[in-house]
C-alpha positions as CSV (number, residue, x, y, z in Angstrom):
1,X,152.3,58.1,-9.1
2,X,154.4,61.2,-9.5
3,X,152.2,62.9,-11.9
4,X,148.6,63.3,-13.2
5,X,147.3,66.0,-15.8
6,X,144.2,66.2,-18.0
7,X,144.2,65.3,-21.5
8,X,143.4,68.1,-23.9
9,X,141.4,68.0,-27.1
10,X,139.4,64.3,-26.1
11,X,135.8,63.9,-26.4
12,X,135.4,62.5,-22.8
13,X,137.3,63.5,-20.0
14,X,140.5,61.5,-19.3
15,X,143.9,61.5,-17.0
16,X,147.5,61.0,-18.0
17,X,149.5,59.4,-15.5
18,X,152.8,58.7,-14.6
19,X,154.3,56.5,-12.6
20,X,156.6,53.6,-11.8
21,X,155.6,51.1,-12.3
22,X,152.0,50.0,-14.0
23,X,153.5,46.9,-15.9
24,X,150.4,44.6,-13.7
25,X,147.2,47.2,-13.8
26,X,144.1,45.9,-12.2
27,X,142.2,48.7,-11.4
28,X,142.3,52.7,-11.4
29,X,140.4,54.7,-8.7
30,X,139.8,58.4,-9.3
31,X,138.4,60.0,-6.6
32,X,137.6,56.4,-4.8
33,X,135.2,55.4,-8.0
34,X,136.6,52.8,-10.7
35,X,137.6,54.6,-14.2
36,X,135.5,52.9,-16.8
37,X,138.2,52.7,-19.4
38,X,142.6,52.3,-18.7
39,X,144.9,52.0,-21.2
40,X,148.4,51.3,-20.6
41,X,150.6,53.1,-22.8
42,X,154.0,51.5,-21.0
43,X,155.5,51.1,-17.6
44,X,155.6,54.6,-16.6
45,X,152.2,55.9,-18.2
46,X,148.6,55.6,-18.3
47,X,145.4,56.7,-19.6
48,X,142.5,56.6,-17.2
49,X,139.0,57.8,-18.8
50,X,137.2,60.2,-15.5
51,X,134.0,58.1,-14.5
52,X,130.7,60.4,-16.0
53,X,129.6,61.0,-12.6
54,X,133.2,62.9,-11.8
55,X,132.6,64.7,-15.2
56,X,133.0,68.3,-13.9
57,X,134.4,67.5,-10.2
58,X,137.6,68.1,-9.1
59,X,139.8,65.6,-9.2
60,X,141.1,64.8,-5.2
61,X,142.9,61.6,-5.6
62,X,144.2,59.0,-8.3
63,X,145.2,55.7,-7.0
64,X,146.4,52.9,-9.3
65,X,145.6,49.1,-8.2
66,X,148.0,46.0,-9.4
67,X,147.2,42.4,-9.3
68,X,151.4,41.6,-8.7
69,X,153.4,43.4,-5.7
70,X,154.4,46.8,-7.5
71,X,157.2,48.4,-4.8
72,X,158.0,52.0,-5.3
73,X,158.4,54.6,-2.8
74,X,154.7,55.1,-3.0
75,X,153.3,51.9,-3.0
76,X,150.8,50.5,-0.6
77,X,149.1,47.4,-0.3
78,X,145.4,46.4,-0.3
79,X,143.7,42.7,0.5
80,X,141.4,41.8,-2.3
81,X,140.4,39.2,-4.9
82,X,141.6,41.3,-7.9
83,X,140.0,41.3,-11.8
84,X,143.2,39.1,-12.6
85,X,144.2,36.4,-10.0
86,X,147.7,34.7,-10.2
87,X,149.5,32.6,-8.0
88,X,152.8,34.7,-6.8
89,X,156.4,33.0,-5.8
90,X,159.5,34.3,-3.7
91,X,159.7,36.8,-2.3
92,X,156.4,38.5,-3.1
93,X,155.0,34.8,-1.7
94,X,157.2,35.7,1.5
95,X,155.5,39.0,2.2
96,X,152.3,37.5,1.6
97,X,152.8,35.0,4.3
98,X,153.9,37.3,6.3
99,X,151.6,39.5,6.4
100,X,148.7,36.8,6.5
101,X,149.9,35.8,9.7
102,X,151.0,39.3,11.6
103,X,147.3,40.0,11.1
104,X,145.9,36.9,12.0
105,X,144.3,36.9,15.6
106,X,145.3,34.1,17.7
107,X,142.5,31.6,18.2
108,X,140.1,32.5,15.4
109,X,141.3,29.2,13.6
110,X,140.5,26.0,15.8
111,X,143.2,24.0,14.0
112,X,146.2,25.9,14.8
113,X,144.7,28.6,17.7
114,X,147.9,29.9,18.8
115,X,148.8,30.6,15.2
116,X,148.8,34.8,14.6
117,X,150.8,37.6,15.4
118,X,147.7,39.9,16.3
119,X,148.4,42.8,14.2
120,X,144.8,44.4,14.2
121,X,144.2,44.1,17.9
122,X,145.0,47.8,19.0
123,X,141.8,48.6,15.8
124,X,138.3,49.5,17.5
125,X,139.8,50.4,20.3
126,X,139.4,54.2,21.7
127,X,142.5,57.1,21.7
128,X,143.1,60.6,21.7
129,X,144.8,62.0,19.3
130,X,147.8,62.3,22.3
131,X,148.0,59.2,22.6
132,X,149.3,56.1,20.7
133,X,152.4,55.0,22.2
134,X,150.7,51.7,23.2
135,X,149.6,50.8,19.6
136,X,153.1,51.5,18.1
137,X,154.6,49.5,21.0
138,X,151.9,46.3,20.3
139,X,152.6,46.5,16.3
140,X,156.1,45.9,17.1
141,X,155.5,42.7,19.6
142,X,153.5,41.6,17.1
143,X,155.6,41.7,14.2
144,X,158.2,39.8,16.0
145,X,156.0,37.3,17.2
146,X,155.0,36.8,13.5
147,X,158.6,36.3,12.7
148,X,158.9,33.7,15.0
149,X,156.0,31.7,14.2
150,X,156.9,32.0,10.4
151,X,160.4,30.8,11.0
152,X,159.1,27.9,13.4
153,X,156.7,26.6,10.6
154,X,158.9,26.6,8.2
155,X,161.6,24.8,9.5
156,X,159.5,22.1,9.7
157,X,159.3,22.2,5.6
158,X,162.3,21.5,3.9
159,X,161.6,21.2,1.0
160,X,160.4,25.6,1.0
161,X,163.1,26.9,-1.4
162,X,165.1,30.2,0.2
163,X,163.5,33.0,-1.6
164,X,160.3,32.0,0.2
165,X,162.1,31.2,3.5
166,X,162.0,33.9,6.4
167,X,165.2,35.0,7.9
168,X,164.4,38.4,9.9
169,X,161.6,41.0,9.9
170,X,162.1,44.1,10.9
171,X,160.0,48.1,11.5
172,X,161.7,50.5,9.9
173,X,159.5,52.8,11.3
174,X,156.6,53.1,13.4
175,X,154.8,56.1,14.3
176,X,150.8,57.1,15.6
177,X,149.5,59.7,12.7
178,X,147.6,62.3,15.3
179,X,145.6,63.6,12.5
180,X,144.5,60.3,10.3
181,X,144.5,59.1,14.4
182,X,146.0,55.6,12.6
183,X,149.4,53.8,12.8
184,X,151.8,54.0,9.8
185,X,154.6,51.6,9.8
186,X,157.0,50.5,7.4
187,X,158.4,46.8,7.9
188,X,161.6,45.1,5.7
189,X,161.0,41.6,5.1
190,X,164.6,39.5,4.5
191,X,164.2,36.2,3.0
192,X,167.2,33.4,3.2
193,X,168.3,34.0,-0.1
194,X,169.2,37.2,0.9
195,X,166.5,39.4,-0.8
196,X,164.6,42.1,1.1
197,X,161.2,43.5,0.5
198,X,159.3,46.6,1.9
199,X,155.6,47.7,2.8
200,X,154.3,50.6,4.4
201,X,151.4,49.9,6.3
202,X,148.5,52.5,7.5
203,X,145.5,51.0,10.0
């Protein structure tokens, strides 16, 4: 989102928002609680009613939840079951994958237990807020162990077309947030057709 104002004049207390990208809304959370009523007036705007218990608070955060892969600058990703299931293709199917398997822990499926790039291992573990280095350094073995398990597995499937086909994964950036004491990490996904997709992750 790049902005969010109140609407004057209304009856019950509502947002305007806008953004880039809201063609696939699921969900709007202000201040973490759902808004009871969204309307989508087009791509780049929304109207989000303020849940009754928010009536008179003020207003801290605004996130906005899509049932389809919405990139922008801003964008970050959440797993859930949304209000709106579909099945995704290409390169949003490629992420997907990817992503399913870097946080996969190795041995928690019996039929393929060395299957999992062990993404969430460094997570319960204790740190100061000096420290880090260890987690970044992990995230990145992991992610390249994911990309070779992905490309292993699928060479064995011909018939995968290219957009869904993993060529290279790479961290764009890694770094250990003292204050949120959490990694944040942005990773480029290439497919064979040539098409490239982002995320930026924070655990």
């Amino acid at each position: 989102m790049s902005q969010v104002r109140t609407v004057p004049n209304v009856p019950m207390r509502t947002l305007d928002v806008v953004g880039e990208d809201f063609r696939s809304v699921d969900e709007v959370l202000i201040n973490d609680i759902a808004s009871p009523e969204v309307v989508v007036l087009s791509r780049t705007r929304l109207l989000a009613q303020v849940p009754a218990s928010l009536a008179t608070a003020t207003i801290t955060s605004v996130s906005v939840f899509s049932h389809r892969l919405a990139v922008t600058s801003k964008s970050f990703m959440r797993f859930r079951i949304s209000r709106t299931p579909s099945k995704v293709r290409g390169i949003l199917k490629l992420m997907q994958t990817f992503l399913l398997v870097l946080f996969r822990t190795p041995g928690s499926d019996i039929f393929y237990p060395k299957l999992g790039g062990g993404g969430l291992r460094s997570l319960g573990q204790n740190f100061g807020k000096e420290e880090g280095g260890d987690i970044v350094s992990s995230f990145i073995i992991s992610v390249d162990n994911t990309t070779r398990q992905i490309i292993q597995i699928q060479g064995r499937n011909p018939s995968l077309p290219p957009d869904e086909r993993l060529l290279a994964a790479n961290v764009l950036n890694a770094g250990y947030n003292k204050n949120e004491t959490a990694l944040v990490a942005g990773v480029e996904v290439l497919s064979q057709a040539g098409r490239a997709i982002r995320t930026q992750l924070e655990l």
